[in-house]
VOVOFI-772955 format. One record per atom (N, C-alpha, C): x, y, z. Coordinates in steps of 0.001 Angstrom, whole numbers, plus 524288, in hexadecimal, padded with zeros to 5 digits. Layout:
% residues N
XYZ;...
//
This chain:
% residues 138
803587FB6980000;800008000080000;80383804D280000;801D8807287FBEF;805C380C8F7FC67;80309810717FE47;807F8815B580148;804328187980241;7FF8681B2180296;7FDE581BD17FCFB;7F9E181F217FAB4;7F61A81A5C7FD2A;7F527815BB7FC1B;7F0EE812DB7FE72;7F065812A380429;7F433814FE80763;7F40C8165A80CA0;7F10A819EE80D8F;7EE2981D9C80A6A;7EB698227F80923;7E66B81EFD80A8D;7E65181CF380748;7DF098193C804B7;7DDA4816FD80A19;7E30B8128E80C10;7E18F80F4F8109F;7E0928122881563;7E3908171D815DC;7DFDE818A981B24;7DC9A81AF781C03;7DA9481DE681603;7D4CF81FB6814E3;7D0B781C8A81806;7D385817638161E;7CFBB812688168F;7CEBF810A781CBA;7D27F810AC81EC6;7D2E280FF68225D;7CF488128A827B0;7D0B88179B825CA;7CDDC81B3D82A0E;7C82C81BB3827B8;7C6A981B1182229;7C202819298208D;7C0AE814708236F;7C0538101F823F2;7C06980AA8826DF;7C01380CC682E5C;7C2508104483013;7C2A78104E83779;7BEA1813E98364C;7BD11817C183272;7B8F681BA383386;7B4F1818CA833D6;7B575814FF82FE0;7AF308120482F4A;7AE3B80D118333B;7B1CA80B8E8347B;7B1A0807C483B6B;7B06C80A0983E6C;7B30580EB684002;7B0368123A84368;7AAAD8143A84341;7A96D8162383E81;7A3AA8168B83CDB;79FB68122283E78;7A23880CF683E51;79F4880A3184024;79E4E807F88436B;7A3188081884659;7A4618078C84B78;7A050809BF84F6C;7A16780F4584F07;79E3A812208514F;796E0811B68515E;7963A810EC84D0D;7924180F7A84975;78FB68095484D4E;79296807BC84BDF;790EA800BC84BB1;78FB480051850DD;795A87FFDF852BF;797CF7FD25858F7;795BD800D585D7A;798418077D85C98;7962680A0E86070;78FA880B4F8602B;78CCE80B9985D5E;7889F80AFB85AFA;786B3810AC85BD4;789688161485A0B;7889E81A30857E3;7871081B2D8541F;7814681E7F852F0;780468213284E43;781E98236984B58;784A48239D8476F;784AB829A084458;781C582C2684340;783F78311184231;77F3283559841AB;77ED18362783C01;77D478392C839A3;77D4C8393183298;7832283AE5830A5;7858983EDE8319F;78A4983EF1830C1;78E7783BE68311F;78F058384B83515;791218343583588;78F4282FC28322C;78B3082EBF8305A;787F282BBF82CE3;78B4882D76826F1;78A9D831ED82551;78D7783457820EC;79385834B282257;795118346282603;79CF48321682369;79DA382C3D8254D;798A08299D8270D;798C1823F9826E0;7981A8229B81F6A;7953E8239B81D8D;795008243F8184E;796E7825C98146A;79C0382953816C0;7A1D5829288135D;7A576827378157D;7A52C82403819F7;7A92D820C681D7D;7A9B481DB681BA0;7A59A81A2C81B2B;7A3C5814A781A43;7A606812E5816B6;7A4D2814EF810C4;7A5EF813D080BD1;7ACEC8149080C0B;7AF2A81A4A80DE9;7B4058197E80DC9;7B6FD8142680F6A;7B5A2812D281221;7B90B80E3081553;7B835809118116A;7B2F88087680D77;7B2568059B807D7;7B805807C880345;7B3D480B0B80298;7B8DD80D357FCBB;7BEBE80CCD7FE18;7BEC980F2280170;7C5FE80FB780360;7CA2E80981803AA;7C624808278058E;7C760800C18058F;7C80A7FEA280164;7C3797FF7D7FF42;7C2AE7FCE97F96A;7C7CA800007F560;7C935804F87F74E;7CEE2807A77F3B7;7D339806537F589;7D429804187FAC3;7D8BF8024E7FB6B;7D97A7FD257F980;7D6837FB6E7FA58;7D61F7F4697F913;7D7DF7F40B7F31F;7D4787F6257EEDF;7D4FE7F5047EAE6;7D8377FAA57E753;7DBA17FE107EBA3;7DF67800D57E98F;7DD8A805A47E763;7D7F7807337E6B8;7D4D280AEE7E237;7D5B28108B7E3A8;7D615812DF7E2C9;7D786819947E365;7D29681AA17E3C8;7CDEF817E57DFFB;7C82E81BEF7DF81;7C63C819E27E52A;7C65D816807E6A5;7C3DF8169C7ED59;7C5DB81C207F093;7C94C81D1F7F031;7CABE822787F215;7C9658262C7F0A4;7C8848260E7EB8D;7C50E82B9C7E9DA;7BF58829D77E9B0;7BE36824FE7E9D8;7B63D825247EB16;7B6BB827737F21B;7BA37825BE7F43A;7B92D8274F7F9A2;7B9FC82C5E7FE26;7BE8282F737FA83;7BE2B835457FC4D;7BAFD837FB7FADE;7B69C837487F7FA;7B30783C177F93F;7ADC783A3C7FEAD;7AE08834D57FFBF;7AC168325D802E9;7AE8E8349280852;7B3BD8353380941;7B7A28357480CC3;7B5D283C5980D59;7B4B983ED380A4A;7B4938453D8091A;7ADEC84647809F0;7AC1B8431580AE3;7A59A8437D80C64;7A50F8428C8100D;7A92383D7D81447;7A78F83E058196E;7AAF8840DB81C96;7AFB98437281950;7B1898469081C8B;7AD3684B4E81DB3;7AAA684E6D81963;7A7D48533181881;7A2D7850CB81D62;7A0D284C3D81E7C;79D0784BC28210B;79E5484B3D82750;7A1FA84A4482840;7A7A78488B82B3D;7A7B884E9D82E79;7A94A8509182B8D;7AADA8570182C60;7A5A68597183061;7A1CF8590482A4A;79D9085A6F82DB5;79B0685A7083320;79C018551B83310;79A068528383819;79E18854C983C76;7A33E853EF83D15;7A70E856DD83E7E;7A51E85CF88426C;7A4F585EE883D78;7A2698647983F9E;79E12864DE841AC;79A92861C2840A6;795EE85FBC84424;795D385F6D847A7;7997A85AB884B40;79B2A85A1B85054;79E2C85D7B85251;79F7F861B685047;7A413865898520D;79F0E869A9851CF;79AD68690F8511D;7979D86D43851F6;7997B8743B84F48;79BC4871C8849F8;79C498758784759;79A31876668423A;7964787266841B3;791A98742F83FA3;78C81873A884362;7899D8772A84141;7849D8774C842FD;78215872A184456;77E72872C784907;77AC186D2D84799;7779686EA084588;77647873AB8422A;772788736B83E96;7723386FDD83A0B;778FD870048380D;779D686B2B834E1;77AD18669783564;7796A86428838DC;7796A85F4683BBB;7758F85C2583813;776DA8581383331;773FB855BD8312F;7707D8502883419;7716B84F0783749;7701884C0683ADA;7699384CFC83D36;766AC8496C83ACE;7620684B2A83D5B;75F0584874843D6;75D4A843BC84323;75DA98402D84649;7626A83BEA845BE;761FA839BF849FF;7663A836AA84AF9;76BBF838C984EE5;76EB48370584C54;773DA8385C84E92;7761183DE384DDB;77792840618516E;777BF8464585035;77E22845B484DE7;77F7E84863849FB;78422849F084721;7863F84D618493C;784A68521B84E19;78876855AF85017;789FB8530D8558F;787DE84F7C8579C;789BC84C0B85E4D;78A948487985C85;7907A847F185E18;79514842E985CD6;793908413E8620D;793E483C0B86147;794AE83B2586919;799FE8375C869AF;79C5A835EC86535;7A13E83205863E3;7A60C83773862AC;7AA3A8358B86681;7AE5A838F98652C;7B3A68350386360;7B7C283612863BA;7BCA08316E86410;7C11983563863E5;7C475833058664E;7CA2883576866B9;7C90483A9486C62;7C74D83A2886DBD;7C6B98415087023;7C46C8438C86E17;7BF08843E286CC8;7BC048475686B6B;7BA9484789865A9;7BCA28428A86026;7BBC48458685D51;7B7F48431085B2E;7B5BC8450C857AB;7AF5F842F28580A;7AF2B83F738531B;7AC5383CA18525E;7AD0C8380984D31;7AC4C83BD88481B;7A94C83FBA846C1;7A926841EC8421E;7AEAB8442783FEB;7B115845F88451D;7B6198476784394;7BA2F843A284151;7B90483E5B84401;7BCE7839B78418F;7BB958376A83D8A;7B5C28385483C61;7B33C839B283644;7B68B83AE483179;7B5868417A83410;7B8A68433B82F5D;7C0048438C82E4F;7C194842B283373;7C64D840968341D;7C87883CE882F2E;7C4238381182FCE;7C4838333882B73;7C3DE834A2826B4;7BF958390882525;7BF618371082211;7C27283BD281DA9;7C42D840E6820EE;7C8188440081F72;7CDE68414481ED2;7CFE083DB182353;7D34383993820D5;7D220837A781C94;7CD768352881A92;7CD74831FF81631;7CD4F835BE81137;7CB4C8375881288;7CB1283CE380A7F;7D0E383D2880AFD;7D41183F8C80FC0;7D8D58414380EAC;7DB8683D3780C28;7DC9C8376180F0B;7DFE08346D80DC6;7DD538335E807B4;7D85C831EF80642;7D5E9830A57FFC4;7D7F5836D87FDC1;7D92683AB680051;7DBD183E377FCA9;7E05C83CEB7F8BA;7E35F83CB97FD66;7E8C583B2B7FD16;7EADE836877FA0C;7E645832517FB76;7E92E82C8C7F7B7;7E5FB82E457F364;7E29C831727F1FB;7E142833397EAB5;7E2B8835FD7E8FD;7E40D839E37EB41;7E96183D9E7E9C5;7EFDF83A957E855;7F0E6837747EC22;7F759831F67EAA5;7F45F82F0A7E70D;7F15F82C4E7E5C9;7EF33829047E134;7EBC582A297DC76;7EDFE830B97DAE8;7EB04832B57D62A;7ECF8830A47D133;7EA7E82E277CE37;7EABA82AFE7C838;7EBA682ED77C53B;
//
């Protein structure tokens, strides 16, 4: 494996612990998500497919079907982010019933709240699918 596929594999990787965790939390601890979390479960998910399926069989286009995936749950990621940081409004709080999207009640590390390790992931992942399609341009 040469470097540049060191790019792809830990896309993949941290694609794969985001989505254990997702379910983890999900499954085992038996927490709701709220709709926002629902929407970067839905660009999580699939990443941890495609990215696999491009390392395995070597393909560059798994990396480019999957950064704009990676660039949608960051943008939803974000959102939510500022949500819990109560720096947007709860007027825009898309959340109707159910699980409220501005009260986290799950933190980790000291305080930081799961939306943030959200977009953490998935701002890692666009960057690194930057970088190995930028080293593997045809």
């Amino acid at each position: 494996m040469n470097r540049t596929s060191l790019l792809l594999l830990t896309a993949w990787l941290v694609a794969m612990a985001a989505t254990g965790s997702a379910l983890f939390i999900g499954e085992v601890m038996g927490m709701v998500p709220c709709v926002l979390c629902w929407y970067q479960r839905i660009a999580m998910f699939p990443l941890a497919l495609i990215l696999g399926m491009a390392l395995y069989s070597e393909d560059r286009r798994g990396a480019t079907y999957a950064l704009p995936l990676a660039l949608a749950g960051a943008a939803v990621a974000c959102y939510h982010s500022l949500l819990v940081a109560r720096l947007v409004p709860k007027a825009w709080v898309p959340c109707g019933a159910g699980v409220s999207c501005a009260d986290q009640r799950l933190d980790f590390f000291y305080g930081i709240e799961l939306p943030w390790l959200s977009l953490a992931a998935f701002i890692f992942i666009a960057v690194s699918l930057s970088l190995y399609l930028r080293k593997t341009v045809k």
